[in-house]
C-alpha positions as CSV (number, residue, x, y, z in Angstrom):
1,X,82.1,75.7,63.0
2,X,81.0,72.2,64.8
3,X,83.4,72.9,67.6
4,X,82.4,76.8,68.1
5,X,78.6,75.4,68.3
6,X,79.3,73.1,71.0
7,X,81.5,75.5,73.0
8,X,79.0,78.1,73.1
9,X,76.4,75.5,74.3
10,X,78.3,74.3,76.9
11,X,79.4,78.0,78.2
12,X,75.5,78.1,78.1
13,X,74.8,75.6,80.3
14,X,78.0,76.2,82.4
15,X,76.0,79.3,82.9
16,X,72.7,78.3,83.6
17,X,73.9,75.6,86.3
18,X,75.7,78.9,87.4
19,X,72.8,80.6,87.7
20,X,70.3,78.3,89.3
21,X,73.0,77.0,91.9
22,X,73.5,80.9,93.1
23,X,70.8,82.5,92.1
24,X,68.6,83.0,95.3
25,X,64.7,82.4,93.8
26,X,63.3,84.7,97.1
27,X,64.9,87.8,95.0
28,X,68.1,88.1,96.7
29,X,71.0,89.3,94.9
30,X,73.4,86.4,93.4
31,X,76.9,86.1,95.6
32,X,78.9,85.1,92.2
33,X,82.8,83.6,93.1
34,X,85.0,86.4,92.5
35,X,82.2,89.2,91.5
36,X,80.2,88.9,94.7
37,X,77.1,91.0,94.2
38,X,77.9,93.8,92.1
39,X,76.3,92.7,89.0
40,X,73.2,93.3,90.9
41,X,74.0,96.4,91.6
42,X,75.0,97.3,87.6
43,X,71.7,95.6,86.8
44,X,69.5,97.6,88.7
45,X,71.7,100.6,88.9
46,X,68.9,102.6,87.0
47,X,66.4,101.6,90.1
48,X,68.6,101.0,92.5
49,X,66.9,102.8,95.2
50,X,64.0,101.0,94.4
51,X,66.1,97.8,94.0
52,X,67.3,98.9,98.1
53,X,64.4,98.7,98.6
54,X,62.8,95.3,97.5
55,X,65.9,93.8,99.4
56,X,65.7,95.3,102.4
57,X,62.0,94.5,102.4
58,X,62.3,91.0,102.3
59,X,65.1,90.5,104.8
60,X,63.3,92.0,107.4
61,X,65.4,95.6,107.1
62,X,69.2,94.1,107.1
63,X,71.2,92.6,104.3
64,X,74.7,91.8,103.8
65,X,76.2,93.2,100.7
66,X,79.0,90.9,99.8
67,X,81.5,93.3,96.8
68,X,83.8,91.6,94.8
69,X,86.7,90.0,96.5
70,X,89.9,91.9,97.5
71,X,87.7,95.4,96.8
72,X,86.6,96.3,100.3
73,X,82.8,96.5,99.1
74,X,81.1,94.2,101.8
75,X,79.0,96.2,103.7
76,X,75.6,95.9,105.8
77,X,72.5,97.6,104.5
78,X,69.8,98.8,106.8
79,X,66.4,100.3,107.5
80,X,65.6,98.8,110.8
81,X,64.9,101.7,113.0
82,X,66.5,100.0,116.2
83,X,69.9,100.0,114.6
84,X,69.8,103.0,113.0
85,X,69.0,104.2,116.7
86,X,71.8,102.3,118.4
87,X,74.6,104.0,115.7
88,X,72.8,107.3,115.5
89,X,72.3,107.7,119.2
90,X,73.2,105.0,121.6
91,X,76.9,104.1,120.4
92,X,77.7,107.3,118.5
93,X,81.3,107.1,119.2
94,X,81.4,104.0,117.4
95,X,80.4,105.2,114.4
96,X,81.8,108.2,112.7
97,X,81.7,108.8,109.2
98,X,84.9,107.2,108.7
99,X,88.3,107.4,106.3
100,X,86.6,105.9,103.1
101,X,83.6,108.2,103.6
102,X,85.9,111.3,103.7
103,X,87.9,110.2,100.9
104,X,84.4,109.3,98.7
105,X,83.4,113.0,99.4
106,X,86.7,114.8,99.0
107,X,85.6,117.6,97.4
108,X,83.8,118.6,100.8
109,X,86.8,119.3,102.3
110,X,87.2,119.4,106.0
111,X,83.6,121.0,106.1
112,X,81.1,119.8,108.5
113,X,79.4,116.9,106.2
114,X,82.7,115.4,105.8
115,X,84.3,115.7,109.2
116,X,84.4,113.6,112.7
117,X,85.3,114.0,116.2
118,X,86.8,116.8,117.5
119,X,87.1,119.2,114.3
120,X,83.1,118.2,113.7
121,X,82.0,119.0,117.3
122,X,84.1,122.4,116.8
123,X,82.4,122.9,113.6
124,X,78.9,121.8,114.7
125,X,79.3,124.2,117.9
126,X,79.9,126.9,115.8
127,X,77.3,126.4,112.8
128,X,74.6,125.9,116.1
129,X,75.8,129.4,117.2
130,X,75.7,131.3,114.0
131,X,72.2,129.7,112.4
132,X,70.9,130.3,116.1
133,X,71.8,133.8,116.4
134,X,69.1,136.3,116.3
135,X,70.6,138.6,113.5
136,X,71.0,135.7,111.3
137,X,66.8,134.4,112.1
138,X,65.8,138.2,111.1
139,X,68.2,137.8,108.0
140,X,66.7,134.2,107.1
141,X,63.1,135.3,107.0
142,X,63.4,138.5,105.3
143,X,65.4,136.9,102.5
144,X,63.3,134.0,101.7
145,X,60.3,136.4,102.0
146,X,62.2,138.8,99.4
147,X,63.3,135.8,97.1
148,X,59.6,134.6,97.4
149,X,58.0,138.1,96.3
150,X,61.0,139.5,93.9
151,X,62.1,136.3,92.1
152,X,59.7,133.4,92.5
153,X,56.5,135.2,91.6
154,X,58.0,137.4,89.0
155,X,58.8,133.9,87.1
156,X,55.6,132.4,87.8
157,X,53.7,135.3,86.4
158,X,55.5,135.4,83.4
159,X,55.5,131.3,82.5
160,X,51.7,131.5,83.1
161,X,51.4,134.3,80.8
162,X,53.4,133.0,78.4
163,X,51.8,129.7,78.6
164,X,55.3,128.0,78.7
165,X,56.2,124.5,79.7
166,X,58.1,125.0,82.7
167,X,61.1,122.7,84.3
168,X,60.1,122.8,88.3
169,X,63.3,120.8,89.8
170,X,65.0,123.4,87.5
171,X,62.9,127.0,89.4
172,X,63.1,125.7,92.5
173,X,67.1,124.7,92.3
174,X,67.5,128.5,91.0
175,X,65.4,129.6,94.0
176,X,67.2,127.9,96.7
177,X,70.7,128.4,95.0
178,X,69.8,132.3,95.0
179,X,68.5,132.3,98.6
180,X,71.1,130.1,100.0
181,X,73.8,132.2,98.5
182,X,72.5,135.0,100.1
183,X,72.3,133.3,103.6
184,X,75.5,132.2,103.5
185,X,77.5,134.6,101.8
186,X,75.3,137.6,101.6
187,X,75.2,137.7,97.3
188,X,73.0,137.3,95.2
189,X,73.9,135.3,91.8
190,X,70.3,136.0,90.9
191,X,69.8,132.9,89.0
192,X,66.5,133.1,89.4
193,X,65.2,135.1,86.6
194,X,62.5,135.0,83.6
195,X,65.6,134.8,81.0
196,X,66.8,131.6,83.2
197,X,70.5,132.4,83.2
198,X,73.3,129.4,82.8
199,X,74.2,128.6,86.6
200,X,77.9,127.0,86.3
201,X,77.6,126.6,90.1
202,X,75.0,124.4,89.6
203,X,75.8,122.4,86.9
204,X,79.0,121.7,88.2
205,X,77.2,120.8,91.4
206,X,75.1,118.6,89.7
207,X,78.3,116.5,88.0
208,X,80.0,116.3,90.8
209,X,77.0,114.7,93.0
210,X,76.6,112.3,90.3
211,X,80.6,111.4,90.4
212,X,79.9,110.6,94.1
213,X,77.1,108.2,93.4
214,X,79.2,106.3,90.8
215,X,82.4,106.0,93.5
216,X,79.6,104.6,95.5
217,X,78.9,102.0,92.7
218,X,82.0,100.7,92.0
219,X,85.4,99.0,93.1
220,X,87.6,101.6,94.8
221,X,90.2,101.1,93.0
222,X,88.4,102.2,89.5
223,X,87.6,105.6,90.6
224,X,90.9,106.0,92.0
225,X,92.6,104.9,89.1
226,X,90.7,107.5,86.4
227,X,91.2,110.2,89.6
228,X,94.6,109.5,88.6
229,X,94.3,109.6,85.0
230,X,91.6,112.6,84.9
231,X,89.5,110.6,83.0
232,X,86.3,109.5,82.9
233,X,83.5,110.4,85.5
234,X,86.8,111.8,87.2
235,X,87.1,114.4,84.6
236,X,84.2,115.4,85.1
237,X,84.9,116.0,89.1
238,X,88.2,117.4,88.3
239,X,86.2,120.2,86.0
240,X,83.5,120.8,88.7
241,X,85.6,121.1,91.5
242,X,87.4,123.9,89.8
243,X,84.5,125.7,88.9
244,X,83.4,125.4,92.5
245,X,86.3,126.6,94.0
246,X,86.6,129.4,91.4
247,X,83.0,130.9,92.3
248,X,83.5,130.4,96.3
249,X,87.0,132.0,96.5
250,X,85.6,134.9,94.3
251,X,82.5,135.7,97.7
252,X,85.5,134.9,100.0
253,X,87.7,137.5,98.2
254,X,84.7,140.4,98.2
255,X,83.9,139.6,101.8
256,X,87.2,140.4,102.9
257,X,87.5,143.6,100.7
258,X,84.5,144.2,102.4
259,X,85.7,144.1,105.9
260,X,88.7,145.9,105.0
261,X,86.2,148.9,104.6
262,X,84.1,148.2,107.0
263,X,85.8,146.4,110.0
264,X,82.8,146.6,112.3
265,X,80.0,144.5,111.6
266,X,76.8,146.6,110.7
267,X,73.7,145.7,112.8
268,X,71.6,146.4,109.8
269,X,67.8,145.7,110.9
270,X,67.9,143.3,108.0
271,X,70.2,140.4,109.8
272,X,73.9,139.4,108.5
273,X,75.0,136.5,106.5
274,X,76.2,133.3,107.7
275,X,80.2,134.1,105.7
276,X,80.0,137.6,107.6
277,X,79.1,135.7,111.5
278,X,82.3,133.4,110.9
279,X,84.7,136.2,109.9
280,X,83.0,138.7,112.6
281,X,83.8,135.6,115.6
282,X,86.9,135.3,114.4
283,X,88.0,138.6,114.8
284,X,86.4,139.2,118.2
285,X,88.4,136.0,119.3
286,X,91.8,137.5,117.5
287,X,92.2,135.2,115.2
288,X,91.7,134.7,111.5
289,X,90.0,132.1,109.0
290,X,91.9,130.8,106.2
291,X,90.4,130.4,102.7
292,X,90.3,127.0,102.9
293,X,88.0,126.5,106.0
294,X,85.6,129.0,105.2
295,X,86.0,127.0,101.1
296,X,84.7,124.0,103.0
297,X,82.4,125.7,105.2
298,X,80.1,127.7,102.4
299,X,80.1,124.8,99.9
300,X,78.8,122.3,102.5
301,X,76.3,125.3,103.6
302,X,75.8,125.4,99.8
303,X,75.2,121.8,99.3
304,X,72.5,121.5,102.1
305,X,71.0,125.0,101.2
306,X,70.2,124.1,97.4
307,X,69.9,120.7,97.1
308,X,67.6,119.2,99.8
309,X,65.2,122.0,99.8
310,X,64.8,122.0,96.0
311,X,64.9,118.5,95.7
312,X,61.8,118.0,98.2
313,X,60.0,120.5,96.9
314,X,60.2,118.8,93.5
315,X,58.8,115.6,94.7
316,X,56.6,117.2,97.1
317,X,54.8,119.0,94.0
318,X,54.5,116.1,91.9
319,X,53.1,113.9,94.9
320,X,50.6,116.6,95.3
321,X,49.9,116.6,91.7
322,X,49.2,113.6,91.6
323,X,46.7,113.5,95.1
324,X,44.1,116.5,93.8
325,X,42.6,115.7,97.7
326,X,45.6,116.4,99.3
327,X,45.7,119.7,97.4
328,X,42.4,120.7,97.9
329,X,42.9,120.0,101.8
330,X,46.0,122.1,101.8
331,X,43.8,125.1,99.7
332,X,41.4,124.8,102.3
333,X,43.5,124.4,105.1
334,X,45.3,127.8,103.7
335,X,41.4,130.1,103.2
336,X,40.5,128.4,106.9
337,X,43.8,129.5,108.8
338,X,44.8,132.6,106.9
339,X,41.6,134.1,105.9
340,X,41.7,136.9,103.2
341,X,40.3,140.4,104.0
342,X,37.8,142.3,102.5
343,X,37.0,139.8,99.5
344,X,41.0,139.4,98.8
345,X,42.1,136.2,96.6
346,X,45.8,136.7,95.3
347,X,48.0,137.1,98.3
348,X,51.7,136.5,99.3
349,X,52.0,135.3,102.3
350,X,54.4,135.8,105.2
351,X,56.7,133.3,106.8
352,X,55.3,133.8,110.4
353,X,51.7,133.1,109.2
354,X,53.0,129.6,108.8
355,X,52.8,127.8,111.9
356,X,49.9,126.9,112.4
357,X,49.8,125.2,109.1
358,X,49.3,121.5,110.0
359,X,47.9,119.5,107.4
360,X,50.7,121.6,105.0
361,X,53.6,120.8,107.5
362,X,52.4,116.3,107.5
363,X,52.5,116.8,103.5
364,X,55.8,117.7,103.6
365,X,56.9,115.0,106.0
366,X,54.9,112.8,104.5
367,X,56.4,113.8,100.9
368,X,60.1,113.8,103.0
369,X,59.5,109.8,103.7
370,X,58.8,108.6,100.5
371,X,61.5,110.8,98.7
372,X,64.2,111.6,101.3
373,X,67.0,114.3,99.5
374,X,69.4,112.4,100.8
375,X,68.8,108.4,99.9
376,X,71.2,107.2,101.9
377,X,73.9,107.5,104.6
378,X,77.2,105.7,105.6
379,X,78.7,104.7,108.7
380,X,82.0,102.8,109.7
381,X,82.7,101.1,112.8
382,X,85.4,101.7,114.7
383,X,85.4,98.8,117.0
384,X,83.8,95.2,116.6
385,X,80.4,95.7,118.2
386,X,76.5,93.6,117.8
387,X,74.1,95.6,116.7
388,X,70.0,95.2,118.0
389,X,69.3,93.2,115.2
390,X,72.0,90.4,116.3
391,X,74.6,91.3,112.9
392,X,78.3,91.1,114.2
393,X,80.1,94.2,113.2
394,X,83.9,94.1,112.8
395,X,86.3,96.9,113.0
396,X,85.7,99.3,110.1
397,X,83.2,97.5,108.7
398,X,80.8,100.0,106.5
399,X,77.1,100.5,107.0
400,X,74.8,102.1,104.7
401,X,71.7,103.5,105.8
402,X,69.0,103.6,102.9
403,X,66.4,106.3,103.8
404,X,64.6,105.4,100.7
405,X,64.3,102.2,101.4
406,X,63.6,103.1,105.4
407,X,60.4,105.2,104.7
408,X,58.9,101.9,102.6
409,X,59.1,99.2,105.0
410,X,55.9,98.0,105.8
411,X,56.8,96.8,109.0
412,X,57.3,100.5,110.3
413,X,55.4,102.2,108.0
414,X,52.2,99.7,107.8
415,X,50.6,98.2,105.1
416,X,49.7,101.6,102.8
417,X,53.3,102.3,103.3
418,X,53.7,103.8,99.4
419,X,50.7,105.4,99.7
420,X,51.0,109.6,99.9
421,X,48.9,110.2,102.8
422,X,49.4,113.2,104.7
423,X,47.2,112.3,107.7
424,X,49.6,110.0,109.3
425,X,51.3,113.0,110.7
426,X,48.2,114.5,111.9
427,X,47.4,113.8,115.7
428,X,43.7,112.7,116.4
429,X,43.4,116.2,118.3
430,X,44.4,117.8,115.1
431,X,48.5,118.6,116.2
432,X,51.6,117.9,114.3
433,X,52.6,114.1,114.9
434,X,56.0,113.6,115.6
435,X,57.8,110.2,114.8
436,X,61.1,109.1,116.1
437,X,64.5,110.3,114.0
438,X,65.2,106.9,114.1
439,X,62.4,106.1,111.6
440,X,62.1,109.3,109.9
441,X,65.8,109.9,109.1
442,X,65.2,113.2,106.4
443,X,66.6,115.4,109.3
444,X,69.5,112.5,110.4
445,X,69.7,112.0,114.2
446,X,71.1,112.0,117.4
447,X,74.0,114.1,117.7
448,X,74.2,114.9,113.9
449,X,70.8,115.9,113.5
450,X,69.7,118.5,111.2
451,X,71.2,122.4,112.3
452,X,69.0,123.5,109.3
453,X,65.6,121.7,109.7
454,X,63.5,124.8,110.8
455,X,65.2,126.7,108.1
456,X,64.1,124.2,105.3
457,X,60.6,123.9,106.6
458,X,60.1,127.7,107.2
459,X,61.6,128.1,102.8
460,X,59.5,124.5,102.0
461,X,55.8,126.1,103.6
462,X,56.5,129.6,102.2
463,X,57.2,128.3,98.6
464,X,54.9,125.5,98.6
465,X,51.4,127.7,100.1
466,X,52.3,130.7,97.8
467,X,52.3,128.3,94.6
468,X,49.0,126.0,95.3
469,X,47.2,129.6,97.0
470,X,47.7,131.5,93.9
471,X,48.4,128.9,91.0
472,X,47.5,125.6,89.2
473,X,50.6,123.2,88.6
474,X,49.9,120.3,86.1
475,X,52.7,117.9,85.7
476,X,52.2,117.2,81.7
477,X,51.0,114.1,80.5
478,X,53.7,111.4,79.9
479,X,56.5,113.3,81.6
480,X,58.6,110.6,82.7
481,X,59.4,110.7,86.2
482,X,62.3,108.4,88.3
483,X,65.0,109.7,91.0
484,X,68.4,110.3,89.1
485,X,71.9,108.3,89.8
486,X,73.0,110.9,92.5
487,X,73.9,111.4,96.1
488,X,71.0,113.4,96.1
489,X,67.5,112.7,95.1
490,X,66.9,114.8,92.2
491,X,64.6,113.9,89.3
492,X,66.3,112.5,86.2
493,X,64.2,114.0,83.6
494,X,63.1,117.1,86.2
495,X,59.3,117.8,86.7
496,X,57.9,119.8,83.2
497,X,54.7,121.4,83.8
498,X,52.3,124.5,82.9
499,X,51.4,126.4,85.5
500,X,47.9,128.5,85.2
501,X,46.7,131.8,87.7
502,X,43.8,130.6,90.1
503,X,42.7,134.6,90.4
């Protein structure tokens, strides 16, 4: 018993020389022999975002992230704005997404998210064509105004009658699920209903995002190995995936019993779907889409369609919640710009009435920079290069870009950098200010930025001035609120409110 007392002492103070000789006391992460840093990342995997950010912050927006050794982990973090605008822009070629990157995000496929060089320029050519097109602009604003009127306000009506606790992240997932769907494949899963149907689309969704932030987390290897197995967070992939690719090939299948019947494509006044476009180009080229590519092509559509959207409304509403000025300037911002008629309060309102909607369009940015719905980003070099900030790059060496972290930094952001405060994107004439991609990353940059940013902001404005015009949202006391351990920034706990008529 002597002996077991004096070995656990001296492992003790093995470890506490251990300790003080690595552990940095500026707030560093430890570089341990043989673990590197990744028990700081496992300690503050519940925060890491946050954790991103406190780093980042006091290295002056670049840290090196040494993994453990033999994992190919080590990788340079960054939120400087200069290199983010030298990889982004400047030296694009040298920077594609990069093997591991597609390999993380397998389940994308070969879709535009996942892809580089040639196949993504021939991708991104097309998308700009199709999202561009007239017909599919006529088809974008009369489904979200439909959605809007038919499913959003049905719901709300009903919760606020029924006085029921309401799971926001949860509507507004079902709303942009529903509307997306119908952009890009032209059905409508109608998820967004008072009985609040079980979306398997979405759950599996949901599991497989998180799978991708854990592969992120830990040694390759790992994930690789309970891939193998079907095991694990792994299983869980292996189970979403299938569900995925069960629900897509089933609007793939219609779609072309659909065409079958109809061959020419119907210049309906009401626009055409985005699944419809592709197959319709094809054809008037001669040649035909397999399953596969138009597979990748809706789910990445999907992906970007549901989950951004939804994910900055969420925070957007509970910033707002939480900054009663900010609503009360977008209220009267709303009575001042869109007056009502003839004593009118309740009103739906119509996406081109919109525009003109400043202090409502710097919320949302403003709301974008704190919370970005997608934290981070990852690059790989494909040869050795020096980046603005003086960091040697080697050949493939990764580079994560952490938006969260990047909308924080007091050096670009200023001093009230956490503060919500809409006015920053307000000129001093009253106009929409606009800030360099390269420091307000929501919408990515350079070549690769966003195809869909008008669409998000035209769905974001129309959903967000419908909701604070004609109701009261009040996030309930206590509710717990933190980002979730996902590729995307969803809520962990989601955003529970009541929701009360104004009129």
């Amino acid at each position: 018993m002597a002996f077991i007392g004096l070995l656990e002492i001296f492992l003790a103070f093995i470890g506490f020389l251990l300790v003080r000789y690595y552990c940095s006391p500026d707030g560093y992460p430890i570089n341990w022999p043989i673990l590197g840093m990744i028990p700081d990342i496992l300690l503050h995997l519940h925060r890491i975002h946050d954790r991103l950010h406190e780093v980042l912050e006091l290295s002056g927006g670049n840290f090196l992230n040494h993994g453990p050794w033999f994992c190919n982990m080590e990788m340079l973090g960054t939120a400087d704005p200069a290199n983010i605008n030298y990889i982004m822009s400047s030296n694009f070629s040298n920077y594609p997404k990069g093997h591991e990157f597609s390999e993380i995000f397998d389940i994308l496929g070969d879709g535009i998210f996942n892809s580089d060089s040639d196949m993504w320029k021939n991708q991104r050519k097309l998308a700009h064509a199709m999202i561009n097109h007239r017909r599919f602009h006529r088809f974008l604003v009369n489904a979200s105004q439909d959605k809007v009127t038919n499913g959003l306000v049905p719901v709300l009506e009903y919760v606020a009658k029924q006085g029921f606790v309401l799971d926001l992240q949860d509507l507004f997932q079902r709303f942009t699920f529903d509307l997306t769907c119908i952009l890009v494949t032209g059905y409508d899963p109608k998820c967004l209903s008072v009985e609040f149907p079980e979306v398997q689309f979405s759950k599996a969704l949901d599991d497989a995002e998180e799978v991708l932030f854990y592969r992120y987390a830990r040694p390759e290897w790992i994930w690789k190995l309970q891939r193998w197995m079907g095991v694990g967070q792994e299983g869980k992939m292996i189970k979403a995936q299938r569900t995925l690719d069960h629900i897509i090939s089933k609007y793939i299948a219609r779609k072309r019993e659909e065409f079958k019947e109809k061959p020419a494509l119907t210049q309906d006044a009401g626009g055409i779907d985005l699944l419809a476009s592709y197959m319709h180009e094809a054809k008037v080229m001669g040649t035909t889409l397999d399953d596969k590519f138009l597979r990748d092509t809706i789910l990445n559509f999907l992906i970007a369609g549901r989950d951004t959207t939804s994910s900055a409304l969420t925070w957007f509403f509970w910033l707002v919640s939480n900054n009663p000025q900010v609503e009360h300037k977008i209220r009267r911002e709303l009575q001042t710009t869109i007056p009502l008629k003839g004593g009118q309060k309740w009103r739906l309102l119509h996406a081109h009435e919109l525009k003109n909607l400043v202090y409502l369009h710097g919320a949302l940015c403003e709301s974008l920079r704190l919370y970005p719905p997608v934290p981070f980003q990852q690059k790989a070099s494909v040869e050795a290069d020096v980046l603005p900030s003086g960091h040697r790059i080697t050949p493939n060496m990764k580079i994560v870009f952490s938006l969260y972290a990047l909308g924080r930094i007091k050096s670009t952001w200023g001093e009230d950098s956490l503060e919500f405060k809409p006015e920053r994107w307000i000129t001093e004439k009253g106009k929409i200010k606009h800030e360099p991609s390269c420091k307000f990353l929501a919408f990515n940059a350079g070549p690769r930025t966003c195809l869909g940013k008008e669409i998000a902001f035209t769905q974001m404005k129309l959903v967000a001035a419908t909701i604070i015009h004609n109701y009261q949202v009040r996030v309930l006391e206590d509710h717990p609120v933190s980002p979730s351990n996902s590729v995307i920034l969803h809520m962990k706990h989601g955003l529970k409110v009541r929701i009360a008529k104004r009129w």
